[in-house]
Residue frames relative to the residue before (quaternion, step in Angstrom):
aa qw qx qy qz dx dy dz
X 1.0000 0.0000 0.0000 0.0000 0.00 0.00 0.00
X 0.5198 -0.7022 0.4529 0.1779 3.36 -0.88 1.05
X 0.0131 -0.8657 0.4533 0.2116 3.87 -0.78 0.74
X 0.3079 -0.8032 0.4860 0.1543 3.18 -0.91 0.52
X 0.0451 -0.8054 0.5910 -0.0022 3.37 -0.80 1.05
X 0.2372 -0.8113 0.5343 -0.0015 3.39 -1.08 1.34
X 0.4770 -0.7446 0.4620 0.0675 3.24 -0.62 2.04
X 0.8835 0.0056 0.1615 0.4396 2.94 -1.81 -0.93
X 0.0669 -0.6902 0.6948 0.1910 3.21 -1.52 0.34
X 0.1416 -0.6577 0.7371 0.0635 3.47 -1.69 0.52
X 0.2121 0.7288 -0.6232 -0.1887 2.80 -0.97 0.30
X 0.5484 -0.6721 0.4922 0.0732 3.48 -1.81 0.82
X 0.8008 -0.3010 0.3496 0.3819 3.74 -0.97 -0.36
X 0.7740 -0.0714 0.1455 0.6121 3.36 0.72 -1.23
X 0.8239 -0.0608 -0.1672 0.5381 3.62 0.79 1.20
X 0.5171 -0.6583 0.4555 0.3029 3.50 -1.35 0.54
X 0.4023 -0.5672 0.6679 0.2651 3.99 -1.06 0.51
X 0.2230 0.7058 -0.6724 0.0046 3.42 -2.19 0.30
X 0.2431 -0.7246 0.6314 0.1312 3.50 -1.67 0.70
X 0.2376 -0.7760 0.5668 -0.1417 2.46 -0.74 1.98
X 0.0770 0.7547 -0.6497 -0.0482 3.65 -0.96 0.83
X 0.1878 -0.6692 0.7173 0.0489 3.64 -0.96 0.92
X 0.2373 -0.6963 0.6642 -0.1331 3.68 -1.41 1.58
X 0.1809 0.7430 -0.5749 0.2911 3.10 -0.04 1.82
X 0.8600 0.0394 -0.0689 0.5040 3.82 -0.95 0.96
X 0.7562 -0.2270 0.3225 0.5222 3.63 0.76 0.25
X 0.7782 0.2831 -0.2455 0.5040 3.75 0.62 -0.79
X 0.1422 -0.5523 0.8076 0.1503 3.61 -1.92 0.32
X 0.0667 0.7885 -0.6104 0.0351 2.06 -2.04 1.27
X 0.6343 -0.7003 0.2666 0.1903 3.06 -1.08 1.66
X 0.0369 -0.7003 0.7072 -0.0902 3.94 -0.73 0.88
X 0.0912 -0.7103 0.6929 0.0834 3.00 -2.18 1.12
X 0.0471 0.8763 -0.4786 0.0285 3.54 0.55 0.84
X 0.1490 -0.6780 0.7173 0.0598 3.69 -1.54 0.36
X 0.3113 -0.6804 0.6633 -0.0153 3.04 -1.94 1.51
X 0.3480 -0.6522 0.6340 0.2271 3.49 -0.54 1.06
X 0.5384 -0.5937 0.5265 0.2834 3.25 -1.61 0.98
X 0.5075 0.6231 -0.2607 0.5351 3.53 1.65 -0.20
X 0.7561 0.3204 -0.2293 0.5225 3.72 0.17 -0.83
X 0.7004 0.3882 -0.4582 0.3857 3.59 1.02 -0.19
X 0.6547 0.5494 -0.3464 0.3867 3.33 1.28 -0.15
X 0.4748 0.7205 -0.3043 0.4037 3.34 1.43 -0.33
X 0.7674 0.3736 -0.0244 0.5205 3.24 1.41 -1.92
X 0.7488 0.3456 -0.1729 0.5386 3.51 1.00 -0.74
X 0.2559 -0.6274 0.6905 0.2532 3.64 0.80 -0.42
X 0.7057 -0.4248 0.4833 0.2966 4.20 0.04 -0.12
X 0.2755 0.7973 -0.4222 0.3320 3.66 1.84 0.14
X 0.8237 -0.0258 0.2174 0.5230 3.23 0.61 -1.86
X 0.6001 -0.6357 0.3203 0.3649 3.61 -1.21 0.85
X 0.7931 -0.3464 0.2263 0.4470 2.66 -1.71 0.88
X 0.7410 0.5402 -0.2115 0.3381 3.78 0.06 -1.83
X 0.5121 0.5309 -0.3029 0.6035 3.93 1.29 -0.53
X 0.9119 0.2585 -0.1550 0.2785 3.32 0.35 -0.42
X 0.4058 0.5027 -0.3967 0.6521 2.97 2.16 0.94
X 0.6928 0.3533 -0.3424 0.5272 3.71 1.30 -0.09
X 0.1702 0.7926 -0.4333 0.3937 3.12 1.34 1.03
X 0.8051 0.3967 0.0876 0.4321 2.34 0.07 -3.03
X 0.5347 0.6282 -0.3387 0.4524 3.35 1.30 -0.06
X 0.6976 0.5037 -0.1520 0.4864 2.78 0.61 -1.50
X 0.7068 0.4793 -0.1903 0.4842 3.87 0.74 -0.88
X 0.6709 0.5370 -0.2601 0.4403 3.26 1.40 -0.76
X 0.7696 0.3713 -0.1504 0.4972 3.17 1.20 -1.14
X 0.4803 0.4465 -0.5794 0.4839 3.66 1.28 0.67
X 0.6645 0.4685 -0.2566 0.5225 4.05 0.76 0.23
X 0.7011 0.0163 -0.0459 0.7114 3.94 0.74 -0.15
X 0.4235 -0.6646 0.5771 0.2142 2.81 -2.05 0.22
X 0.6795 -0.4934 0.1526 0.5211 3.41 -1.43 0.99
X 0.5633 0.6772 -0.3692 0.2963 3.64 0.79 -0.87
X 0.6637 0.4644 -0.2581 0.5265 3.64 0.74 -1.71
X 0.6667 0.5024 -0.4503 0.3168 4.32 0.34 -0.44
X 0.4371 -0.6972 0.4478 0.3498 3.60 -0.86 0.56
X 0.8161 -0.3640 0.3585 0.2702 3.21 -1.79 1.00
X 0.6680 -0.1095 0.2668 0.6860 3.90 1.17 -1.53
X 0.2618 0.6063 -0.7193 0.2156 3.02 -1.48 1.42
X 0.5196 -0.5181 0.5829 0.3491 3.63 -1.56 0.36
X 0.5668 -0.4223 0.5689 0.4205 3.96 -1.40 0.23
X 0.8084 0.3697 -0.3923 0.2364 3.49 -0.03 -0.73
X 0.2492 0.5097 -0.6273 0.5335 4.01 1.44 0.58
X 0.7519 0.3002 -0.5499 0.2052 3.49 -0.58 -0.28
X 0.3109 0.5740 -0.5397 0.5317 3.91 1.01 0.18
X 0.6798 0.3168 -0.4675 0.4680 3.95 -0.03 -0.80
X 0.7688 0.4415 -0.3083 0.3451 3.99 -0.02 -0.48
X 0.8621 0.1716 0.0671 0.4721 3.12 0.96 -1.57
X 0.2273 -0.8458 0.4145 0.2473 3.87 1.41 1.32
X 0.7765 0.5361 -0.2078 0.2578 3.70 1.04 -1.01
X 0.2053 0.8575 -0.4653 0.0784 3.18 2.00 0.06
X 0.7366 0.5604 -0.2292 0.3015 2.62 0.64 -2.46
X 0.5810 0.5103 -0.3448 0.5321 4.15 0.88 -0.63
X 0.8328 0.2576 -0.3467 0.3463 3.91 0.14 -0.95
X 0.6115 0.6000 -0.4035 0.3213 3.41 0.99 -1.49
X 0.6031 0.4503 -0.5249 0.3976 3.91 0.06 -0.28
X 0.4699 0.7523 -0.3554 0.2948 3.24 0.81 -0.75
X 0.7183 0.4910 -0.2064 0.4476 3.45 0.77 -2.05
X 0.5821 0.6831 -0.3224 0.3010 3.60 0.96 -1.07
């Protein structure tokens, strides 16, 4: 099982920034990813921090692709373009 360790936070105007590395078969890999101040309220209701809920989308993402197949940098909310049901499971993981 792949791990996933969330880095730095930033945070910005209208969402928070993070380096993410996920350690899978021997290899890390490096992610720059961003949480609308929107998608965390959507998914967390304000339960848990921001940074729990990018090791969510991680965590959801990578039961469905491998660490390889995820882009380098993306916001959480591309995963709505792949996976329409996020917005129903990801609260779930939390």
């Amino acid at each position: 099982m792949a791990e996933i360790e969330v880095g730095e936070e930033t945070e910005s105007t209208h969402h928070w920034a993070y380096t993410v590395r996920v350690f899978d078969a021997g290899r890390a890999y490096p992610y720059v990813v961003t949480l609308s101040f929107q998608d965390y309220d959507l998914w967390s209701r304000g339960r848990v921090a921001p940074s729990q809920v990018v090791e969510a989308c991680f965590r959801y993402l990578l039961a469905r692709e491998s660490a390889e197949e995820l882009m380098p940098k993306f916001d959480c909310s591309v995963i709505r373009r792949f996976f329409p049901e996020v917005d129903a499971e990801l609260p779930g993981l939390l």
